[in-house]
NUVOGU-844975 format. One record per residue: residue number from 1; x, y, z of N, C-alpha, C, O in turn; residue in one letter. Coordinates in steps of 0.05 Angstrom, whole numbers, plus 5000, padded with zeros to 4 digits. Each point is the difference from the previous one (the first is absolute). Layout:
N
   nr  n.px  n.py  n.pz  ca.px  ca.py  ca.pz  c.px  c.py  c.pz  o.px  o.py  o.pz  rest
  NUM     X     Y     Z      X      Y      Z     X     Y     Z     X     Y     Z     A
...
# end
This chain:
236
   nr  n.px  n.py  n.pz  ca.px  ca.py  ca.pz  c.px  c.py  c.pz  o.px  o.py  o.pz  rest
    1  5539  4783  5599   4979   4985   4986  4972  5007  5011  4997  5006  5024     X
    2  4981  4994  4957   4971   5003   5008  4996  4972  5026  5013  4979  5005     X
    3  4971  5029  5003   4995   4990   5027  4971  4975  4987  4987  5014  4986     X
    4  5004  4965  5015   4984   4993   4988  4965  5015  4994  4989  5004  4978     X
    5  5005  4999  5039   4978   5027   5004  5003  5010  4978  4987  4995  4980     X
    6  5032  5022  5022   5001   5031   4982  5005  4975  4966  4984  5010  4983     X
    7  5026  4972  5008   5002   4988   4974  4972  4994  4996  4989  5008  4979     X
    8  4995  4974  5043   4973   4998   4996  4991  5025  4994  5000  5004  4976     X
    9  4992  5018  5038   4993   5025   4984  5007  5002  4973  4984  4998  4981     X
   10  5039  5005  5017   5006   5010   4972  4990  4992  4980  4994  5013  4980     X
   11  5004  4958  5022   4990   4975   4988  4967  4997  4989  4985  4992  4982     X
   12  5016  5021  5043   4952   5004   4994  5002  5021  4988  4982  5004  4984     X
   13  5039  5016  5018   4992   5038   4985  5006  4990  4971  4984  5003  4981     X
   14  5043  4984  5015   4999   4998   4976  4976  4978  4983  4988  5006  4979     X
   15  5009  4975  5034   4972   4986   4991  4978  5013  4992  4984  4994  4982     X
   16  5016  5029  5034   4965   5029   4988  5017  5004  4982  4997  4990  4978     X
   17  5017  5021  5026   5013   5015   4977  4999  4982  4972  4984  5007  4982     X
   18  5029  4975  5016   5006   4993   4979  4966  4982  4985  4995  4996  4977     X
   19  4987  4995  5050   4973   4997   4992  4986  5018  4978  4986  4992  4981     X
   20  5022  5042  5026   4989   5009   4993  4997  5009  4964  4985  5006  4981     X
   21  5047  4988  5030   5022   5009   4961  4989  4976  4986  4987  5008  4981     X
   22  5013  4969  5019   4993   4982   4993  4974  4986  4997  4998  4981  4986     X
   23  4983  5028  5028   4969   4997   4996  4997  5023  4978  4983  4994  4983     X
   24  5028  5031  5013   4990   5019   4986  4998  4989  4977  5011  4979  4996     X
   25  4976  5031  4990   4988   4993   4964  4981  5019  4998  4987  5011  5019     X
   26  5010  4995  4940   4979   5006   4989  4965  4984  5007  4994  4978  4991     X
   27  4992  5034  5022   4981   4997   5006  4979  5013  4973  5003  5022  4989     X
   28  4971  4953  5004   4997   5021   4977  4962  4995  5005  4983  5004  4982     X
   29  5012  4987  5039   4976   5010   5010  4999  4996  5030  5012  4986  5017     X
   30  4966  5034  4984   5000   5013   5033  4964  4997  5009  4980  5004  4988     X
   31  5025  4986  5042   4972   5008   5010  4994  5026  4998  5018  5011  4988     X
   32  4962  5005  5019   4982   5023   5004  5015  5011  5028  5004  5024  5000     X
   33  5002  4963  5019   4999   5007   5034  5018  5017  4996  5021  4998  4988     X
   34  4968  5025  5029   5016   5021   4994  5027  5011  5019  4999  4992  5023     X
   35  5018  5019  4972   5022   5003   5011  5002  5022  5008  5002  5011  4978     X
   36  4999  5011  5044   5002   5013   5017  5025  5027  5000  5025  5002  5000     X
   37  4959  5010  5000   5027   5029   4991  5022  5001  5024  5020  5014  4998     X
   38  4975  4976  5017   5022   5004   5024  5023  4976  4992  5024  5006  5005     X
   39  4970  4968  4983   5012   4979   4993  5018  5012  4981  5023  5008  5003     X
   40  4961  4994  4975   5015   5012   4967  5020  5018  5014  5023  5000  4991     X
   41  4971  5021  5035   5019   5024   4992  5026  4990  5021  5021  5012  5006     X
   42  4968  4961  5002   5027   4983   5030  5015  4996  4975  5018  5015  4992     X
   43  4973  4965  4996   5018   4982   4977  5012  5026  4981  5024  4998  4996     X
   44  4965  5027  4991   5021   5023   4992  5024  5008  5019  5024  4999  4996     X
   45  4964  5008  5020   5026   5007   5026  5021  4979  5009  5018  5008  5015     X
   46  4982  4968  4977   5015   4979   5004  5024  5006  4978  5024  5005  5001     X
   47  4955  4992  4975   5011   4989   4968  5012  5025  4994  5017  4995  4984     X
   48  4983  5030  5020   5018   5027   5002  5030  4996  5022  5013  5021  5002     X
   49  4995  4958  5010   5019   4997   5012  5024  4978  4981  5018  4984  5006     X
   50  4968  5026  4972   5019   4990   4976  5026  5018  4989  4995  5022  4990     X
   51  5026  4971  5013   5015   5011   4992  5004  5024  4970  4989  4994  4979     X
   52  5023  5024  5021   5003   5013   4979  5017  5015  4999  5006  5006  5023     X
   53  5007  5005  4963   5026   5011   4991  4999  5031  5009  4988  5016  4986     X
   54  5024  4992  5034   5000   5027   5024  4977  5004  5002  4992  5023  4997     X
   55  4984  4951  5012   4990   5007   5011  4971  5010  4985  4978  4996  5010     X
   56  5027  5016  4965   4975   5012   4986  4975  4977  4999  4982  5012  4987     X
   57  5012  4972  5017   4973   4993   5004  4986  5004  4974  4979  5012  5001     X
   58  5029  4979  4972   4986   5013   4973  4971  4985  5001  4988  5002  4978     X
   59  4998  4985  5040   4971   4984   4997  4980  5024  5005  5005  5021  5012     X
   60  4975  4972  4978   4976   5013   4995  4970  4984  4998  4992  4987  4980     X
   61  4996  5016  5038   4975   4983   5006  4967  5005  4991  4990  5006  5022     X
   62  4997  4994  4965   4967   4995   4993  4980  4979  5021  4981  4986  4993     X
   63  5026  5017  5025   4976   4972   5008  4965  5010  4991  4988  5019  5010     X
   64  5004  4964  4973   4973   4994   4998  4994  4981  5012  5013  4980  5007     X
   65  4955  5030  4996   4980   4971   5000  4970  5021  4993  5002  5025  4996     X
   66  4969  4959  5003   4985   5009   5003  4991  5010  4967  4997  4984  4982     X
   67  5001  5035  5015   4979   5017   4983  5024  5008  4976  4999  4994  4977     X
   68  5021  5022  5036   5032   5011   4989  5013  4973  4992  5010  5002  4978     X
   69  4995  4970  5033   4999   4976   4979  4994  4997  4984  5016  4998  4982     X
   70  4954  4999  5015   4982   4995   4979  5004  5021  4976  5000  4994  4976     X
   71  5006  5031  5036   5005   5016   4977  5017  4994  4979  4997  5001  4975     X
   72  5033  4988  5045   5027   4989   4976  4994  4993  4986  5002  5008  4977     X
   73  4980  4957  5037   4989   4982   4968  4985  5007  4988  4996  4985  4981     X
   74  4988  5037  5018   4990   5011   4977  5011  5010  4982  4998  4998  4975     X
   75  5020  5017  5042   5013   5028   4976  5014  4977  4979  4993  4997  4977     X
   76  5026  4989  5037   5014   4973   4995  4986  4985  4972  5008  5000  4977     X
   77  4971  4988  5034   4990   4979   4986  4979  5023  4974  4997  4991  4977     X
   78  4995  5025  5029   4984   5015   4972  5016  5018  4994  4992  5023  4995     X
   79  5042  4967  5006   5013   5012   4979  5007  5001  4976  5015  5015  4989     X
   80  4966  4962  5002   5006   4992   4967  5017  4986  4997  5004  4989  4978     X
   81  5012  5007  5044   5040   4996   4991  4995  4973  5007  4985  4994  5019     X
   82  5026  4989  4965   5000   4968   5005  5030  5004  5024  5017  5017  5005     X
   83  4976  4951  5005   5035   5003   5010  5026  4984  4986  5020  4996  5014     X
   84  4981  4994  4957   5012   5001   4987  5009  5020  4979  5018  4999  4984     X
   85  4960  5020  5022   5012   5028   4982  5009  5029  5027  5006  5023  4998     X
   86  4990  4962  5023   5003   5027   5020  5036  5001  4990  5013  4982  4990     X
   87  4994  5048  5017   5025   5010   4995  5023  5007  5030  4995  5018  5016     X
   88  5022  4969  4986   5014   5006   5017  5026  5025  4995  5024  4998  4996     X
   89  4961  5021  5007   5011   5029   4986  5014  5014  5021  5015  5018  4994     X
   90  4983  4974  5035   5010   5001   5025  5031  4996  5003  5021  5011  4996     X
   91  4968  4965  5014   5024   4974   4998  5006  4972  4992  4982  4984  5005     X
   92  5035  5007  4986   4997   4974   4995  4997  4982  5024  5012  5003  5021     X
   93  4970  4976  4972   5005   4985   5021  5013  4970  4995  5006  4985  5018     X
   94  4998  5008  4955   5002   4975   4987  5018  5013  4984  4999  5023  4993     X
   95  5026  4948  4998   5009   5019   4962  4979  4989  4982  4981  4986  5003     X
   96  5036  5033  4971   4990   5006   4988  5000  4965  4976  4992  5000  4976     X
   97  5017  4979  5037   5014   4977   4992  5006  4984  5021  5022  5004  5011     X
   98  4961  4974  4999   5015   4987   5016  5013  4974  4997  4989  4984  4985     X
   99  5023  5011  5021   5021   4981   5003  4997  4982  5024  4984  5002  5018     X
  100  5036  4979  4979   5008   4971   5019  5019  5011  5024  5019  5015  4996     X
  101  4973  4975  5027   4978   4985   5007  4976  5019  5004  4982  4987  5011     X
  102  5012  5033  4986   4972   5014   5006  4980  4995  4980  4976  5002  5003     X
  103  5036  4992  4973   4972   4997   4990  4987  4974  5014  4977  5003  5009     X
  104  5036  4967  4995   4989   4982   5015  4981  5006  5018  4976  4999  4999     X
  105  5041  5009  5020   4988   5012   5024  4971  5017  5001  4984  5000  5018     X
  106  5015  5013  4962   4976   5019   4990  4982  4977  4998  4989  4990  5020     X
  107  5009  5000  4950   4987   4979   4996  4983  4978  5017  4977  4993  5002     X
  108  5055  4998  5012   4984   4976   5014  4981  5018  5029  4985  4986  5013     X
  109  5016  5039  4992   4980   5010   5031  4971  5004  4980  4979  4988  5005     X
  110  5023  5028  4974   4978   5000   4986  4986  4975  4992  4976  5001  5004     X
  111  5032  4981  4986   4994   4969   4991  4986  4982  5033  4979  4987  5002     X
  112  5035  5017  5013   4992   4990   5022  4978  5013  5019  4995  4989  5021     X
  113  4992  5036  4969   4990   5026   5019  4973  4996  4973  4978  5007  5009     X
  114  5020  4988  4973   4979   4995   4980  5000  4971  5001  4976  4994  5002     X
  115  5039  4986  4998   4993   4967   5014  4980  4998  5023  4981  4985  5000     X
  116  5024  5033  5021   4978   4998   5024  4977  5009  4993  4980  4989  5009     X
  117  5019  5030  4974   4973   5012   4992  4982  4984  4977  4978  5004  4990     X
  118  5044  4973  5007   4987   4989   4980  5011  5016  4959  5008  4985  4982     X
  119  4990  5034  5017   5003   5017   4984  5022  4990  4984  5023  5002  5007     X
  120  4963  4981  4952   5028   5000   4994  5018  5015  4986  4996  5024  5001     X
  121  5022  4970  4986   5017   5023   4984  4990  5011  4975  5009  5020  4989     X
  122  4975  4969  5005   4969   5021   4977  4989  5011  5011  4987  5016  4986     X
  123  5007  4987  5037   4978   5007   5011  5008  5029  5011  5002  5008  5023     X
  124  5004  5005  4951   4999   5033   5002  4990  5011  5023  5011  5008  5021     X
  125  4963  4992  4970   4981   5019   5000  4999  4995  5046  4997  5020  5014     X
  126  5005  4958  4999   5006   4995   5022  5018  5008  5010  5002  5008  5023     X
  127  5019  4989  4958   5025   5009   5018  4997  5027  5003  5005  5006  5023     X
  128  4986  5018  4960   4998   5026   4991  4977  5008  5033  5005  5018  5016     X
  129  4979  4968  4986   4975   5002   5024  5021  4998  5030  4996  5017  5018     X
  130  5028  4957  4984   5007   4996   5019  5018  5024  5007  4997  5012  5022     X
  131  5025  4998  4956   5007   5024   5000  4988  5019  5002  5014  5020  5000     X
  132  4963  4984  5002   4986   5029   5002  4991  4998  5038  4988  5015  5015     X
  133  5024  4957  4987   4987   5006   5031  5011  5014  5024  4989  5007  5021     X
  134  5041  4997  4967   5012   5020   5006  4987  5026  5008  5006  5008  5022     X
  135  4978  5008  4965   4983   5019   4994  4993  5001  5020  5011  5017  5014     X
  136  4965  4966  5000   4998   4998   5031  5001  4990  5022  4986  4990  5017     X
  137  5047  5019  4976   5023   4984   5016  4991  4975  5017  5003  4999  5025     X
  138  4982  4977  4957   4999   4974   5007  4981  4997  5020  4999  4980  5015     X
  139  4980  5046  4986   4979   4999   5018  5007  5009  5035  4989  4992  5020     X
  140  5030  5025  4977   5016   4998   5021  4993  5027  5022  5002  5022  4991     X
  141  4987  4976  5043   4991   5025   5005  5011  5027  4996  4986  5021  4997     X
  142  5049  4979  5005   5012   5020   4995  5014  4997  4980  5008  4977  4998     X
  143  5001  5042  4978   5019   4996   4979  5013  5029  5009  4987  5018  5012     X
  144  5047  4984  4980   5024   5015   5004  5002  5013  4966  4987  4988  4983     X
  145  5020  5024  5013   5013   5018   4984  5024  5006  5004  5002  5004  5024     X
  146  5022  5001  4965   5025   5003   5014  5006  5021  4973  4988  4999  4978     X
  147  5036  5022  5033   5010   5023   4988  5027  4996  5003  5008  4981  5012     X
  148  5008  5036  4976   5026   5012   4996  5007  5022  4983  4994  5002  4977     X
  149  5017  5010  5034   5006   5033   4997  5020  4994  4969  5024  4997  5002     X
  150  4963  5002  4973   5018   4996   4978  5027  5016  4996  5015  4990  4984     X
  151  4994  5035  5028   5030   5007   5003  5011  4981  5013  5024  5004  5001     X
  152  4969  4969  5015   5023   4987   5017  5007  4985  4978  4988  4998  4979     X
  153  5041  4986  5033   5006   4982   4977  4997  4973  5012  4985  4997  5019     X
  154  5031  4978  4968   4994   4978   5007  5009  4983  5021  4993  4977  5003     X
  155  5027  5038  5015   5001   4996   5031  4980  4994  5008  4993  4977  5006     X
  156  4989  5051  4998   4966   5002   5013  4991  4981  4985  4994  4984  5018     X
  157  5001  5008  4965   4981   4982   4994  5011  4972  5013  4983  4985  5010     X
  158  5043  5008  4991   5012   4978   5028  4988  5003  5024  4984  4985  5010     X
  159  5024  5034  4997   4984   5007   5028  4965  4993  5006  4991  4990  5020     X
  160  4996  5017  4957   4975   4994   4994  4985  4980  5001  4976  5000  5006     X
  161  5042  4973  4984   5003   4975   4998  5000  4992  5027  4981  4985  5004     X
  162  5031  5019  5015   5006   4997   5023  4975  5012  5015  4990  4986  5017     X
  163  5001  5034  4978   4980   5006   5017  4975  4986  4998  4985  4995  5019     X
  164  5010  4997  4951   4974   4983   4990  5005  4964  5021  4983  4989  5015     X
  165  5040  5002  4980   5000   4976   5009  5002  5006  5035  5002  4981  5015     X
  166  4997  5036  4992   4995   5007   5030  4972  4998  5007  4991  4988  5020     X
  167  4994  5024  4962   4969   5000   5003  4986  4970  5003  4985  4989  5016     X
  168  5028  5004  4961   4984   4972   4996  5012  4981  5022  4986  4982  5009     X
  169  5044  5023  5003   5011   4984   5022  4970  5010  5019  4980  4986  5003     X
  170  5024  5040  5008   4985   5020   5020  4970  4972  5008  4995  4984  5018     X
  171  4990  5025  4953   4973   4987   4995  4994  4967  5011  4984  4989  5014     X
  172  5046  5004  4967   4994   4958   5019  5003  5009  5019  4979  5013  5000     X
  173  5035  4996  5032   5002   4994   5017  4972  5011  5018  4995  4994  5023     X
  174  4992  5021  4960   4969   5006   5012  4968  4985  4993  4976  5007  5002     X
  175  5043  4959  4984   4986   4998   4976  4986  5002  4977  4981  4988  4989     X
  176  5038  5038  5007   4975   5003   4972  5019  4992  4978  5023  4991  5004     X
  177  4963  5016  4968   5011   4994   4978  5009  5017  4981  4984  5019  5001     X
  178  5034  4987  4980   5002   5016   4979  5005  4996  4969  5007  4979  4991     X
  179  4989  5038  4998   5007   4984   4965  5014  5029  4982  4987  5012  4983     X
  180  5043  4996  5023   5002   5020   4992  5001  5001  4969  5016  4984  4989     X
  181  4968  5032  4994   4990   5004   4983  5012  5027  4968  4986  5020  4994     X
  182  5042  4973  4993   5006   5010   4985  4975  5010  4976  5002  5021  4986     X
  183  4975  4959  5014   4979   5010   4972  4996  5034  5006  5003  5015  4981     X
  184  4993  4994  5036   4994   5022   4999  5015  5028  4996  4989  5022  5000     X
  185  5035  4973  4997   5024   5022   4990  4984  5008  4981  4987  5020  5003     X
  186  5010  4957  4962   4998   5022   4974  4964  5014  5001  4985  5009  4983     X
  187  5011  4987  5042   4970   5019   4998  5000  5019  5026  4983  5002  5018     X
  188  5043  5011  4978   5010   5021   5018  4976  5028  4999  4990  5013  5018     X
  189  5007  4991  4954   4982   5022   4984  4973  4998  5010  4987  5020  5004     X
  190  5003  4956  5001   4976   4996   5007  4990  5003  5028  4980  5009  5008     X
  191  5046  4976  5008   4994   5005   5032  5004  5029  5019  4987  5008  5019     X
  192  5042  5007  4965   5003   5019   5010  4973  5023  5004  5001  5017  5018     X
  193  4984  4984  4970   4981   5019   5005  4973  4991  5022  4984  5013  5012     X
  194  5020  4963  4987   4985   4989   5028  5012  5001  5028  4991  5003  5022     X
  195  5031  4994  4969   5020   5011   5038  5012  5028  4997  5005  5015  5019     X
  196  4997  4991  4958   5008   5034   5002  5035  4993  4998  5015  5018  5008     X
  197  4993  4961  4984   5028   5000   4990  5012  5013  4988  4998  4993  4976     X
  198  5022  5033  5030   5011   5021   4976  5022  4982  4990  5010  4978  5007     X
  199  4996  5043  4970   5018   4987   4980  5025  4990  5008  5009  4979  4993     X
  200  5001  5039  5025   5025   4987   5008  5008  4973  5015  5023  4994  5006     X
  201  4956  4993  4999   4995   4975   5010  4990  4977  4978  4979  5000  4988     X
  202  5044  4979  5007   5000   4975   4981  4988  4983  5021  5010  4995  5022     X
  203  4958  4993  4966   4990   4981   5014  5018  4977  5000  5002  4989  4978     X
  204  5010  5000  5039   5017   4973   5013  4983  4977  4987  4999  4993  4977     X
  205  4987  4997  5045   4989   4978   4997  4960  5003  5016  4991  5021  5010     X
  206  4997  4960  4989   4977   5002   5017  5000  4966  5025  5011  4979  4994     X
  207  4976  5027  5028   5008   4975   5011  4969  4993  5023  4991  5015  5017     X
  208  4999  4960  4976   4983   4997   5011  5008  4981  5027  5019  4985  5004     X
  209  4954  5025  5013   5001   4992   5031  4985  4993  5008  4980  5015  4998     X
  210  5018  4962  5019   4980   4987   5004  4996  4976  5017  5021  4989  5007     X
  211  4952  4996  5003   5011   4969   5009  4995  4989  4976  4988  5013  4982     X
  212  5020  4959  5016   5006   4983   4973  4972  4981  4998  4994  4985  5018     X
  213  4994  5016  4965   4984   4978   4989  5005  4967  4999  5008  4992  4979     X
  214  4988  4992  5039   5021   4985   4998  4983  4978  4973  5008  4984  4984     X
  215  4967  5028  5022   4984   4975   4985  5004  5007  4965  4983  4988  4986     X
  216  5032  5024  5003   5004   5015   4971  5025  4983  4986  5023  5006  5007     X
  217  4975  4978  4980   5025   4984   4983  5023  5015  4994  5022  4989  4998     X
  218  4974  5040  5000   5026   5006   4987  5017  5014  5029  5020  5014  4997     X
  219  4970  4980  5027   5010   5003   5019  5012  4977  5011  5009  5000  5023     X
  220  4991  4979  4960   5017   4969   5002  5025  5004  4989  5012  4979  4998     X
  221  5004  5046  4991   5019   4995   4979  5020  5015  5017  4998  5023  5006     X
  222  5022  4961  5000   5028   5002   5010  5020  4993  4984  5006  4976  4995     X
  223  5008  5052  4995   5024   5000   4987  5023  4995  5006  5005  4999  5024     X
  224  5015  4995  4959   5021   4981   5009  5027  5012  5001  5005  5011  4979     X
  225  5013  4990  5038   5022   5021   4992  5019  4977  4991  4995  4976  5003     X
  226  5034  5037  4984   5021   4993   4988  5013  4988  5022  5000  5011  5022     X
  227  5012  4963  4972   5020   4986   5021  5021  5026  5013  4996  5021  4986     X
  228  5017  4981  5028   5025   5014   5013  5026  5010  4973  5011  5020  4990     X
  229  4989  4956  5009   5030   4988   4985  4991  5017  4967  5015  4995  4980     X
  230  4966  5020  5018   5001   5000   4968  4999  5036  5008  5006  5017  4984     X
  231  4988  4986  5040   5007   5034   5003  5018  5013  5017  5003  5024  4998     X
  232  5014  4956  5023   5016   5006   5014  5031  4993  4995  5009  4981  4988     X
  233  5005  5038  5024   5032   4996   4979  5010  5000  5038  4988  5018  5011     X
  234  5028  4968  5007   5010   5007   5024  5029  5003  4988  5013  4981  4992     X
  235  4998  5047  5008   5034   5007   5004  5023  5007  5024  5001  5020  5015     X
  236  5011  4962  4985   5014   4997   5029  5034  5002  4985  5020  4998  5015     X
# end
């Protein structure tokens, strides 16, 4: 048996730990204060100790900030392309039809994430602005770009998954914040020539970084997960 000592340890490690999985969230505005290249590249070197299937490592990294930021949301935002007509020609990230329980679930984070903002369900033309804030990445000092080598298949993209929620683990325990950011896949065309992305690389996702705004309403919205019992089966 653990000796009491060593249970107390375990007991505080898992407490960071699990602080950290559980404070994480979509963050969707950021102070200015800037974040430090030695930090960004601790929290990569961490979040690369993610598992992957023999080992191949399929992640692929962009860190901006600065001037090469600003560029994205340009190319981005004076693309003409609304983001109800952008094309996900890549990959899917949603079906093509959703269904119960996800469509709920969709609904009520959007309904509740435009409630804080005030913003109601006519109110187009706001919601279209709040979505575009994505663009720059929520005001955030550093924004991510993420890659994948389009010959892998959908293993690597498991693996990938795992490395992203490493980052954002990585980030709370240094307190910062993140908001990983699917809008930017269907304007793959537009960003790749600002980072020099060749073809054989499917833009993933984009993910902003940052400390959190605390004073911003839509940084009040904490989502709710599914009881246990409606996703867990125990077979014995």
């Amino acid at each position: 048996m653990l000796s009491r000592n060593k249970q107390t340890a375990r007991s505080n490690e898992a407490a960071i730990v699990d602080e950290a999985i559980v404070s994480r969230r979509s963050v969707r505005a950021f102070l200015p204060d800037p974040v430090d290249d030695a930090t960004v590249r601790e929290i990569l070197d961490v979040a690369a100790r993610a598992p992957s299937g023999t080992n191949m490592q399929p992640w692929r990294v962009y860190v901006t900030k600065g001037e090469v930021k600003q560029r994205i949301t340009d190319a981005v935002m004076n693309s003409g392309i609304r983001a109800e007509k952008a094309k996900w020609d890549e990959y899917k990230y949603y079906p093509d039809q959703f269904f119960e329980p996800y469509y709920a679930r969709r609904r009520k984070v959007g309904f509740d994430l435009y409630g804080a903002l005030g913003i109601g369900r006519r109110d187009v033309d706001q919601m279209r602005e709040q979505h575009d804030r994505n663009f720059v990445f929520f005001d955030a000092p550093v924004g991510m770009i993420f890659t994948i080598d389009r010959r892998l298949n959908q293993g690597s993209w498991i693996d990938y998954g795992m490395f992203l929620q490493n980052i954002m683990v990585a980030a709370r325990a240094r307190g910062l914040h993140t908001c990983p950011q699917a809008a930017f896949a269907p304007y793959h065309n537009q960003i790749r020539p600002v980072l020099g992305i060749p073809d054989e690389e499917i833009v993933v996702c984009g993910m902003a970084l940052g400390y959190e705004d605390t004073s911003k309403p839509e940084n009040s919205l904490r989502t709710e997960r599914a009881p246990q019992d409606e996703w867990v089966k125990f077979c014995e």
